[in-house]
C-alpha positions as a LaTeX table, in Angstrom:
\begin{tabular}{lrrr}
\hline
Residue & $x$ (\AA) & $y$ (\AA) & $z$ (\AA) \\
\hline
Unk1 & 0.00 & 0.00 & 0.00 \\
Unk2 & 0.96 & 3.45 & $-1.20$ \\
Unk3 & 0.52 & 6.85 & 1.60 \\
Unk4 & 2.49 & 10.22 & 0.99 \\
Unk5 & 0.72 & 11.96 & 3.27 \\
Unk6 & $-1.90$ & 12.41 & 5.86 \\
Unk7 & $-4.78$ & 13.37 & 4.16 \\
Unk8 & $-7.64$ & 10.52 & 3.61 \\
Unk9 & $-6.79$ & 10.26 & 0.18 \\
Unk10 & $-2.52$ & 10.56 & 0.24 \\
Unk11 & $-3.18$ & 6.63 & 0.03 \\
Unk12 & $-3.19$ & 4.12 & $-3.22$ \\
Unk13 & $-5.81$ & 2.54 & $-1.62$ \\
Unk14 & $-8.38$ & 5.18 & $-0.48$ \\
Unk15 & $-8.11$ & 6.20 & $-3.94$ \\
Unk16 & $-8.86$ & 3.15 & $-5.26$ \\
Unk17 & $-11.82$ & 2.60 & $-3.31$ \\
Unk18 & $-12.93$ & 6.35 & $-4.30$ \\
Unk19 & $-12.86$ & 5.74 & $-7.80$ \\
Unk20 & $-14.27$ & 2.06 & $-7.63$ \\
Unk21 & $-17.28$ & 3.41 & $-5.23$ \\
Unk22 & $-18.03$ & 5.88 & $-7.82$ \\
Unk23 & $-17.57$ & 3.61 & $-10.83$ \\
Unk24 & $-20.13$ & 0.85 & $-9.03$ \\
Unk25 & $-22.33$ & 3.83 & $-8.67$ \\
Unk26 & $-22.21$ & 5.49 & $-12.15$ \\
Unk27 & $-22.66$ & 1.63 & $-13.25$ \\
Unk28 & $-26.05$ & 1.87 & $-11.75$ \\
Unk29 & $-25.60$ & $-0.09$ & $-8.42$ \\
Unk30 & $-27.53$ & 0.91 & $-5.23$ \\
Unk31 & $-25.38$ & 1.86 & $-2.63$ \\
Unk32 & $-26.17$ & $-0.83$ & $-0.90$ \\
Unk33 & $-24.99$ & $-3.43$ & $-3.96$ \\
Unk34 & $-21.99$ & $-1.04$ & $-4.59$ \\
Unk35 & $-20.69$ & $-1.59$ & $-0.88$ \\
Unk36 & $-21.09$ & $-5.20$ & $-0.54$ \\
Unk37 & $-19.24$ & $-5.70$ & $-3.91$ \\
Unk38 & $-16.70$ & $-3.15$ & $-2.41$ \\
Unk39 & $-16.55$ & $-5.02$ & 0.68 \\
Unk40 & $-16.22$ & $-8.53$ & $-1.02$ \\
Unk41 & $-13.69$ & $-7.20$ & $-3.28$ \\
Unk42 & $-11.41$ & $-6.21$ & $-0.56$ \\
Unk43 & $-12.08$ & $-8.81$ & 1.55 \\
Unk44 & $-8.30$ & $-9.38$ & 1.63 \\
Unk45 & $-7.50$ & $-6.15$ & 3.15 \\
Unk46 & $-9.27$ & $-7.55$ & 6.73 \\
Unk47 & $-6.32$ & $-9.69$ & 7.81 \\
Unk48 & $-4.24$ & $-6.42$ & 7.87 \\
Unk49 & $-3.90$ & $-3.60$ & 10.87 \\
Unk50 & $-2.70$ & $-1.14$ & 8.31 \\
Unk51 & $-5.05$ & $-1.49$ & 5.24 \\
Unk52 & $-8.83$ & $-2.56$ & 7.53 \\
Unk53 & $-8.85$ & 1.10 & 8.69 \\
Unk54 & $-8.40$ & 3.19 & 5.80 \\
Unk55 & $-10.98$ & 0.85 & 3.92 \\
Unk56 & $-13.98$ & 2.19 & 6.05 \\
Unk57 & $-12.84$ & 6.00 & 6.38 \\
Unk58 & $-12.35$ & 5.81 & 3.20 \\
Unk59 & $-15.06$ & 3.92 & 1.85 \\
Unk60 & $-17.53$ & 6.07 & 4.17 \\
Unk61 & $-16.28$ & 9.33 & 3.01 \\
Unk62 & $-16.30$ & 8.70 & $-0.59$ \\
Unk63 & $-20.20$ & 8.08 & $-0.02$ \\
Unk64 & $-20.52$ & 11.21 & 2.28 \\
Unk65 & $-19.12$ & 13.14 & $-0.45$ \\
Unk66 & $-21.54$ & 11.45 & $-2.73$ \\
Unk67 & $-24.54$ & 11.95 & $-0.51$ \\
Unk68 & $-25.22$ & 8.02 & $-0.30$ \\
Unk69 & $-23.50$ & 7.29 & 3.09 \\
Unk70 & $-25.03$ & 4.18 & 4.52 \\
Unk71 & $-25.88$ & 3.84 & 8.10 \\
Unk72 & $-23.79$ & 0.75 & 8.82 \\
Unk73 & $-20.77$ & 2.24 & 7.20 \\
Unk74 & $-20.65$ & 5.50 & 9.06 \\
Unk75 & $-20.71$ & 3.41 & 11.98 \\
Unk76 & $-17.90$ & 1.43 & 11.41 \\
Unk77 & $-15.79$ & 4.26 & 10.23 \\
Unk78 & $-16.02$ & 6.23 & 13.48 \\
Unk79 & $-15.51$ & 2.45 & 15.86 \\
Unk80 & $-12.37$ & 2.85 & 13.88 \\
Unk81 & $-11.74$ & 6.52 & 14.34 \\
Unk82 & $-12.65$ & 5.89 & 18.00 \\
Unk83 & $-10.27$ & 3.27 & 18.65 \\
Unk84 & $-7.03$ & 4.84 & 17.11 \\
Unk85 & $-6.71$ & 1.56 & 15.19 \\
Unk86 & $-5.63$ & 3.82 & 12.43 \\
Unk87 & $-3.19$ & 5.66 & 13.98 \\
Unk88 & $-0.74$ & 2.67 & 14.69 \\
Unk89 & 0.81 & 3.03 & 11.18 \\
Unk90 & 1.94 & 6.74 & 11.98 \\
Unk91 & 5.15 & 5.94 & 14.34 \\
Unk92 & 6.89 & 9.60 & 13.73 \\
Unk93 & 5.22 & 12.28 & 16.17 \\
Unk94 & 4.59 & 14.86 & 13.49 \\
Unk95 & 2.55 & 12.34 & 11.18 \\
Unk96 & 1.03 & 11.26 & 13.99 \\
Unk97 & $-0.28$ & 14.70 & 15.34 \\
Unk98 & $-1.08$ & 15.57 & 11.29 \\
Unk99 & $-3.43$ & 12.92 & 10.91 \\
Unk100 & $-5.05$ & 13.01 & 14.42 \\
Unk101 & $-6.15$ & 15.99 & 13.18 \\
Unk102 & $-7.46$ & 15.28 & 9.89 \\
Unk103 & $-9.44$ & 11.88 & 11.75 \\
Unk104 & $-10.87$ & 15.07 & 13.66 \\
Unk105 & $-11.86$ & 16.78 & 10.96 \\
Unk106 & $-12.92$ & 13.41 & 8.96 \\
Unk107 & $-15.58$ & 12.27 & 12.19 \\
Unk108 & $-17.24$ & 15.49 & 12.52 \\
Unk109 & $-17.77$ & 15.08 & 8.51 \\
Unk110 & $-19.22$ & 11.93 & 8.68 \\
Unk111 & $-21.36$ & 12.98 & 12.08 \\
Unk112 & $-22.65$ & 16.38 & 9.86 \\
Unk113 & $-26.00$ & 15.87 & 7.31 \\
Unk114 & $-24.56$ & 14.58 & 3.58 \\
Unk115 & $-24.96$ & 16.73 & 0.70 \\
Unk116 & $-27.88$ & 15.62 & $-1.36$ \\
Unk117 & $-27.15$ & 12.34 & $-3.55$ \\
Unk118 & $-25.15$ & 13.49 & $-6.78$ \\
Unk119 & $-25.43$ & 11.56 & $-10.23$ \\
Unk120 & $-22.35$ & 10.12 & $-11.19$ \\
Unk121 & $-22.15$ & 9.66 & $-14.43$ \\
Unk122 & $-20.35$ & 6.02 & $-16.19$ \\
Unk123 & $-16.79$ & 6.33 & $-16.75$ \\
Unk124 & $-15.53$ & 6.42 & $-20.12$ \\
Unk125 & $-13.35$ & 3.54 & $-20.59$ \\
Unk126 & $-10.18$ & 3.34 & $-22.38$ \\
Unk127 & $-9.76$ & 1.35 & $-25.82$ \\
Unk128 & $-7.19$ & 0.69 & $-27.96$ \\
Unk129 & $-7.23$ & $-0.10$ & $-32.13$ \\
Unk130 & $-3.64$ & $-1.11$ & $-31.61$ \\
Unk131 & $-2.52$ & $-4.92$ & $-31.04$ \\
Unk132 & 0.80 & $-6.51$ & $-29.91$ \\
Unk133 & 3.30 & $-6.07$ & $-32.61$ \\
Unk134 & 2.15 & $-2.95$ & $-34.16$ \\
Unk135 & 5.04 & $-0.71$ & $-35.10$ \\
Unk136 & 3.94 & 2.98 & $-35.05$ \\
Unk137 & 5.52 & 6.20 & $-36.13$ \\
Unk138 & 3.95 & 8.83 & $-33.73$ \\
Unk139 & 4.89 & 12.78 & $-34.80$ \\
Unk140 & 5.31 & 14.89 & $-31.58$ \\
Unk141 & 3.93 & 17.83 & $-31.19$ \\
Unk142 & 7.10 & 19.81 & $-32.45$ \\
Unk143 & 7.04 & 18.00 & $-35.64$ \\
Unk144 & 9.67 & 15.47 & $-34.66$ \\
Unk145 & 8.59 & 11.35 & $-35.39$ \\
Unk146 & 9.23 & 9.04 & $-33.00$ \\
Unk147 & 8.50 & 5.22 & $-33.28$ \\
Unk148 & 6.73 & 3.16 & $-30.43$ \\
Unk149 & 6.46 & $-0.53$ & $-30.76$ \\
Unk150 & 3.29 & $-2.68$ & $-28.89$ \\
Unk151 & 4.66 & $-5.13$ & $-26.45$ \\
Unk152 & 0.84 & $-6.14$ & $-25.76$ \\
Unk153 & $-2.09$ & $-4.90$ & $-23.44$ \\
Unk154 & $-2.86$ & $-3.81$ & $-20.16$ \\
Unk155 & $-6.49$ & $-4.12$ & $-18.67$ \\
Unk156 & $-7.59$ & $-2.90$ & $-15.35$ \\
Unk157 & $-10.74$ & $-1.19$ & $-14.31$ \\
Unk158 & $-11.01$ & 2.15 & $-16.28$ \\
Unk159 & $-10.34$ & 0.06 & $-19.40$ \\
Unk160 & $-7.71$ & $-1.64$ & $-21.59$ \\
Unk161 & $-4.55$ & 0.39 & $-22.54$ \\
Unk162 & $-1.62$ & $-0.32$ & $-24.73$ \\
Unk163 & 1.91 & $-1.74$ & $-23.29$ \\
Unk164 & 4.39 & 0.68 & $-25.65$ \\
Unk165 & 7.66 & 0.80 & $-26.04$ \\
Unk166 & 9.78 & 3.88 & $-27.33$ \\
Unk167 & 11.94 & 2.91 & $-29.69$ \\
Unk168 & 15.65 & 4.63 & $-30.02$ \\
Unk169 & 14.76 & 6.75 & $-33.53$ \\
Unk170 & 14.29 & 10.40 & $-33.60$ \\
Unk171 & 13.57 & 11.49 & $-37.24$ \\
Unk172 & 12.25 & 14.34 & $-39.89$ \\
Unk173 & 9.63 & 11.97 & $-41.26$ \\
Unk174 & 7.92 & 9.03 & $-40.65$ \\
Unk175 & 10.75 & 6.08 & $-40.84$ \\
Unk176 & 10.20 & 2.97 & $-43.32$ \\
Unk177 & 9.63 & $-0.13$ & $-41.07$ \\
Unk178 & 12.50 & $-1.60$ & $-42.58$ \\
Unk179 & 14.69 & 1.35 & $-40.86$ \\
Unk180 & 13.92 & 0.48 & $-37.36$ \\
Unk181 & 12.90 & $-2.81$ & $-37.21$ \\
Unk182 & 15.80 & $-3.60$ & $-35.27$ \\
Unk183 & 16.28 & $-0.69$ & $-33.20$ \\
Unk184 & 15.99 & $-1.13$ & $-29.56$ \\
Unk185 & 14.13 & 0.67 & $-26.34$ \\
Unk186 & 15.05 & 3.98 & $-25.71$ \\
Unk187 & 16.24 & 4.02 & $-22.12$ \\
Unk188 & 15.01 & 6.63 & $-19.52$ \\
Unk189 & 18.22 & 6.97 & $-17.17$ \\
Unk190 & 17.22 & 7.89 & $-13.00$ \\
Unk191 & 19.03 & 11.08 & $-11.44$ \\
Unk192 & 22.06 & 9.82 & $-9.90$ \\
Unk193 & 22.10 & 9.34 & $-6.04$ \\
Unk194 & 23.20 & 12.38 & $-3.34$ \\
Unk195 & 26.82 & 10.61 & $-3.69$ \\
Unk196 & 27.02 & 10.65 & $-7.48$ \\
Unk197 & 26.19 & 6.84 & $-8.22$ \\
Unk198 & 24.63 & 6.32 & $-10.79$ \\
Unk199 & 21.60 & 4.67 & $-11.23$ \\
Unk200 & 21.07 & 1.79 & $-13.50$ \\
Unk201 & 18.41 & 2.67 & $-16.38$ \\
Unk202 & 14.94 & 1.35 & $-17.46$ \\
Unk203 & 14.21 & 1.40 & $-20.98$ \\
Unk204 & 11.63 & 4.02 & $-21.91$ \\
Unk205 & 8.20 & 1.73 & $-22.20$ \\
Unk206 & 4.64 & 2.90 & $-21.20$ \\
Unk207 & 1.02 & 1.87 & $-20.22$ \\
Unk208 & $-0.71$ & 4.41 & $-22.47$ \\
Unk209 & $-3.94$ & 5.26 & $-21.07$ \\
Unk210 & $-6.98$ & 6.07 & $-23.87$ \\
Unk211 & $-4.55$ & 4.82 & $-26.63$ \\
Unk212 & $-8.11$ & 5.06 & $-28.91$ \\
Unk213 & $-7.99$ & 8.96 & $-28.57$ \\
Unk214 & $-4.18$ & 9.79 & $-30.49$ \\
Unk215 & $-5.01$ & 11.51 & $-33.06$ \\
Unk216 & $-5.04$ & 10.03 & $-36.53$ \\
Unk217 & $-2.83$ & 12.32 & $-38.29$ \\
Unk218 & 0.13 & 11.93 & $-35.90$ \\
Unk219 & 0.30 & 8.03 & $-35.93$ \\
Unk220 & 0.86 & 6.28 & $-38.69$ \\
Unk221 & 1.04 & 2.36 & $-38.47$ \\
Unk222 & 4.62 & 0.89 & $-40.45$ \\
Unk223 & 3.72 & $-2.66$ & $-39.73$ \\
Unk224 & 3.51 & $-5.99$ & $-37.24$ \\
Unk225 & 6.54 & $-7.19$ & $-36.07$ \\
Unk226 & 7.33 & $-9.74$ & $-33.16$ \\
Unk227 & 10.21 & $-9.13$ & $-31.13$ \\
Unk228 & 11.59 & $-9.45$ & $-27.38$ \\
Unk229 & 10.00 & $-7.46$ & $-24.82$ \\
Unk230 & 12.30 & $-4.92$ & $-23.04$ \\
Unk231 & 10.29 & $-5.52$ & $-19.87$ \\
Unk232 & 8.68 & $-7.60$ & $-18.31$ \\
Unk233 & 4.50 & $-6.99$ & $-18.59$ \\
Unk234 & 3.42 & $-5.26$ & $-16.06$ \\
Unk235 & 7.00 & $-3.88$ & $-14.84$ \\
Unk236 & 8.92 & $-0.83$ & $-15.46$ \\
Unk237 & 6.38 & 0.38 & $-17.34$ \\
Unk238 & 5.32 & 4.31 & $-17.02$ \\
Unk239 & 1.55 & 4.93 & $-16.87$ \\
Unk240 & 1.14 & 8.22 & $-19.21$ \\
Unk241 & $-2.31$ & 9.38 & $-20.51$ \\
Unk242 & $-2.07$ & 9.55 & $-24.66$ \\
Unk243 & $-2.73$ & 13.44 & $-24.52$ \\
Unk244 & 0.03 & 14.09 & $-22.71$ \\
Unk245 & 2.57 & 11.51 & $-23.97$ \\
Unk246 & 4.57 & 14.52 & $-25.59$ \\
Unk247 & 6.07 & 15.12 & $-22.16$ \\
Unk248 & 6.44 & 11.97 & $-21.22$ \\
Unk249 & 8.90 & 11.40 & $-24.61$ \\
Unk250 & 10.49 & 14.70 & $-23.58$ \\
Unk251 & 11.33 & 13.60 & $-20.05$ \\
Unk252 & 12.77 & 10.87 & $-21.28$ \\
Unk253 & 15.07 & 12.52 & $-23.47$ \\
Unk254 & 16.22 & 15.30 & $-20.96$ \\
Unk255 & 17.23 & 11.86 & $-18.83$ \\
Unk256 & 19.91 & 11.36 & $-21.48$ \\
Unk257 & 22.08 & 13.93 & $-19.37$ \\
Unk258 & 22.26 & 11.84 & $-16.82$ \\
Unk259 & 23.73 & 8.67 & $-18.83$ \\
\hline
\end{tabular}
């Protein structure tokens, strides 16, 4: 689990169940279906001190917020408030004191009226045209062409998403597939450390979120080609929506100076 910071939602999984509670909603669940599927889902998160309490604050606020907090769940969010079974995570004094306060702040939320029930509309969920093998030269918004090979899919919740790897070719125009066929990653190379060692690189490879919505006259598809993944599915892979993916191929090149 994920926290940089002390606010309900500094936390990969309070945002999680945020998003999922108002996917399940905007789905057309009841609140009532939404949280049991919620609570069967993360049925795994019980068994842990750390993880059980920021399911319930979390899960109750995201329905506060929504204006469908259910009786039940309000209740079990303040036992835990109550008992400072939260709090055990937070060993340094400061954190500690921080998020005292915003469980403060957080019970006299979930004591107040909700705000009238909200509609929440269904998520749009990300597609992709592409498949695993597609070579494609993609023109960045300064007019410079780039390539970016498929190394296959990645599905989660808010959709599937193309696995992408940036291939090492910076060019005028749109390469012939022949010309790059056999190029490898790019690699993104990590600031060095506060002793000047240097850190070993990645190469440059993506999930591309809403891969459907690059426009159509700045890709242009050279061909299918199989060939070894740089990484592993799943691993080293940057997550970058497609309408930014500009900077992400900028950052990647400014990491160069630190080869």
């Amino acid at each position: 689990m994920g926290t940089w910071g002390t606010a309900i939602f500094s936390d990969d999984l309070a945002c999680d169940l945020r998003d999922e509670w108002r996917d399940r909603i905007g789905e057309g669940l009841s609140p009532r279906e939404a949280t049991d599927r919620l609570v069967a889902d993360y049925s795994g998160t019980w068994a842990d001190s750390d993880e059980a309490p920021v399911f319930w604050i979390a899960l109750a606020v995201s329905q506060w917020k929504t204006g469908r907090l259910l009786d039940d769940v309000r209740e079990r969010a303040l036992e835990v408030i109550e008992s400072g079974a939260d709090l055990a995570r937070w060993e340094e004094a400061a954190s500690r004191r921080a998020r005292e306060r915003v469980l403060a702040k957080t019970r006299d939320q979930l004591e107040s009226p909700q705000p009238a029930a909200k509609a929440i509309r269904r998520r749009a969920k990300s597609s992709t045209p592409y498949v695993e093998g597609d070579m494609l030269a993609y023109r960045h918004g300064d007019g410079r062409w780039f390539v970016l090979w498929i190394s296959g899919e990645t599905t989660d919740r808010s959709g599937t998403h193309s696995n992408a790897e940036l291939l090492d070719f910076v060019g005028d125009a749109p390469p012939r597939l022949e010309a790059v066929i056999q190029r490898p990653a790019m690699f993104r190379y990590p600031p060095p450390m506060k002793d000047g060692t240097k850190v070993p690189p990645l190469p440059a490879a993506f999930v591309v979120l809403f891969p459907d919505r690059l426009k159509a006259d700045r890709v242009r598809l050279l061909g299918n080609v199989a060939r070894p993944r740089s990484t592993r599915p799943g691993h080293g892979l940057w997550v970058v929506r497609s309408n930014v993916l500009d900077t992400e191929i900028d950052r990647v090149l400014q990491s160069r100076q630190w080869s």
